[in-house]
C-alpha positions in Angstrom: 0.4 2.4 -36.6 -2.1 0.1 -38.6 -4.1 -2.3 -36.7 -2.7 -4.7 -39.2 0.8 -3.7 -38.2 -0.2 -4.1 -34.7 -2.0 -7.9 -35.0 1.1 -8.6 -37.4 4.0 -7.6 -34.8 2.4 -9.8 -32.0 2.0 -12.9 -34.1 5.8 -12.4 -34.8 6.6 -12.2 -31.5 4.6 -14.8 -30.7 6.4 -17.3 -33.1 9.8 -16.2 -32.4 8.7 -17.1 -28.6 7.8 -20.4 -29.5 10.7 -20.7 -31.3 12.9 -19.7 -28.5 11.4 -22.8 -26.8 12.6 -25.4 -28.9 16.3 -23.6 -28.9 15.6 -23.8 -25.1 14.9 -27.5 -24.8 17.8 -28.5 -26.6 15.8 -29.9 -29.7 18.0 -27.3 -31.7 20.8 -29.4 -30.9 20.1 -32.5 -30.3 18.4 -32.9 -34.0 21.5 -31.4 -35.5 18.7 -28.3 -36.7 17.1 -30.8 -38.9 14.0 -29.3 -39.6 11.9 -32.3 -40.7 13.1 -34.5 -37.5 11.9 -31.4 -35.3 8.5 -31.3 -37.3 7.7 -34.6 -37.0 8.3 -34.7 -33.3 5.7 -32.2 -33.2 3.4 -33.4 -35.3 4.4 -36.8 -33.3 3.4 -34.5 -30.0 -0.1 -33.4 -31.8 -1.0 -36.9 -32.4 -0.4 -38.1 -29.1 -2.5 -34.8 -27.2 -5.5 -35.7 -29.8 -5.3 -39.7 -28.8 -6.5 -41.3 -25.7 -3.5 -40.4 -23.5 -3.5 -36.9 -24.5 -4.9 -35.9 -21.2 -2.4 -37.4 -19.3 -0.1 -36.4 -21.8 -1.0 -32.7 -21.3 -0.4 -32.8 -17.0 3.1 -34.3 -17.8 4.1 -32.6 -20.1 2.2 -29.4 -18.0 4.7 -29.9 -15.0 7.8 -30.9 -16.7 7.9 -27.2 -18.2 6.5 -25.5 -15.0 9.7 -27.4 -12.8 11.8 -26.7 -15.6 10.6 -22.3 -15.5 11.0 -22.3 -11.8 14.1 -24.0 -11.7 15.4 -21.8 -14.1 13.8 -18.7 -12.7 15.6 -20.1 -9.0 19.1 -20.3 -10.7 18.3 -16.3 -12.4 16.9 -15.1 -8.7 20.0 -13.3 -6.1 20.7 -15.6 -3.8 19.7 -13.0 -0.5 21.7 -13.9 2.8 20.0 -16.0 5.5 20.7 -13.5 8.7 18.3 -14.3 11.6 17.2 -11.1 12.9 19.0 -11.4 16.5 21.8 -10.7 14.0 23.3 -14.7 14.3 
């Protein structure tokens, strides 16, 4: 395979990832798939990381998806059973 094909099939992955994240959010849904509500939102989000906030911004917005991956990687996890090792 090209080195072309190669660079191209990552970047394709890569946006259908990112992709996936807005379907995961619920931004899909909640904008009734209107595109130009869901691209202003992000251009909305681009302006505000650029501004004087965007720091701040960035940590929230940071730990809101890291509680939100572990949460979901918790609920995804077997649950294992909690036997003490004197067997009670």
């Amino acid at each position: 395979m090209r080195n072309w094909q190669i660079e191209r099939r990552k970047r394709t992955r890569h946006l259908i990832e990112l992709g996936g994240l807005v379907v995961k959010a619920g931004i899909v849904d909640l904008t009734g798939d209107d595109r130009a509500m869901i691209y202003g939102a992000l251009i909305w989000m681009a302006d505000k990381l650029n501004g004087v906030d965007g720091e701040r911004a960035r940590e929230l917005w940071a730990g809101k998806g890291k509680e939100a991956f572990a949460t979901e990687q918790e609920k995804k996890a077997p649950t294992t059973s909690h036997i003490r090792r004197d067997g009670t």
